[in-house]
C-alpha positions as CSV (number, residue, x, y, z in Angstrom):
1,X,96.6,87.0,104.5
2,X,98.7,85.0,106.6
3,X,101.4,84.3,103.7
4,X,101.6,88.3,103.5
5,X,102.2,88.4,107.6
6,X,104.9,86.0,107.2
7,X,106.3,88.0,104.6
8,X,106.4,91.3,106.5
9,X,107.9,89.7,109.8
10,X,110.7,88.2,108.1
11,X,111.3,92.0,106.2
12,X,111.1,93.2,109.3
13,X,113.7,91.2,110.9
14,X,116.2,91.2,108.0
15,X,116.0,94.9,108.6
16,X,116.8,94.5,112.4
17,X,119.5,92.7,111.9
18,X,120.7,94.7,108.9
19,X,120.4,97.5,111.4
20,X,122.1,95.6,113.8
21,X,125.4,94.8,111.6
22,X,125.2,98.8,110.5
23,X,125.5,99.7,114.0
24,X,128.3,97.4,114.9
25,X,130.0,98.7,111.4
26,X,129.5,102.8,112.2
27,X,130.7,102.0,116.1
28,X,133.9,100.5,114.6
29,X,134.5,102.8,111.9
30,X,134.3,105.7,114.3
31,X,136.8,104.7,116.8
32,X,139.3,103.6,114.4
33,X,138.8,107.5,113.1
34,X,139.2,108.2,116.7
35,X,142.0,106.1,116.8
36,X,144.1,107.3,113.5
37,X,143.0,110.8,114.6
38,X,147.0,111.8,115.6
39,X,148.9,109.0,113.9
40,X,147.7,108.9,110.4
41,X,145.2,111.6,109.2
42,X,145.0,109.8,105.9
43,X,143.3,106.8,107.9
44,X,141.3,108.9,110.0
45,X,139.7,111.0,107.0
46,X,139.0,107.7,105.3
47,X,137.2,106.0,108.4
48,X,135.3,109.1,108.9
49,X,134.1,109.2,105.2
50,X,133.0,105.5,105.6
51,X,131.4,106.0,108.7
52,X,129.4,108.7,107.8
53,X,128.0,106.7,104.7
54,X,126.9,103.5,106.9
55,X,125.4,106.1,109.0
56,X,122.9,107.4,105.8
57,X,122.1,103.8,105.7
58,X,121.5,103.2,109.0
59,X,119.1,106.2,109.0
60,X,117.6,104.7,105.7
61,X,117.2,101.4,107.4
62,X,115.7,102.7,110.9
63,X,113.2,104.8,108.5
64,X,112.1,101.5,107.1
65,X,112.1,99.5,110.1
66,X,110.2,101.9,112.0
67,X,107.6,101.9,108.7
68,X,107.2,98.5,108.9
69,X,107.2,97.6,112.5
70,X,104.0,100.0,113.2
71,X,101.9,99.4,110.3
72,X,99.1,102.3,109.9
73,X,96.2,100.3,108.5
């Protein structure tokens, strides 16, 4: 039992800090969209793309976390 409680802690914190680097990662790519917005649209578009993407992770990942941090049973 306490094997199986190890296990889920340390799932639960490689999905906070997998949540954590996401984060960082969507901040950055939206203010270098932000940042390309008038100089190079090309640049912005792409940024924008890639943000929204580590965005649907980060939702996937909060899902998860949330899942596992308040176990039902």
């Amino acid at each position: 039992m306490t094997n199986l409680i190890n296990v889920t802690m340390t799932r639960v914190n490689q999905l906070q800090e997998y949540r954590e680097y996401l984060e960082k990662r969507y901040t950055k790519l939206v203010e270098r969209a932000n940042d390309y917005k008038y100089e190079d649209e090309c640049k912005s578009d792409r940024s924008a793309f890639k943000a929204m993407r580590v965005l649907e992770k980060l939702n996937r990942v909060r899902y998860l976390d949330e899942d596992l941090s308040n176990p039902s049973m």
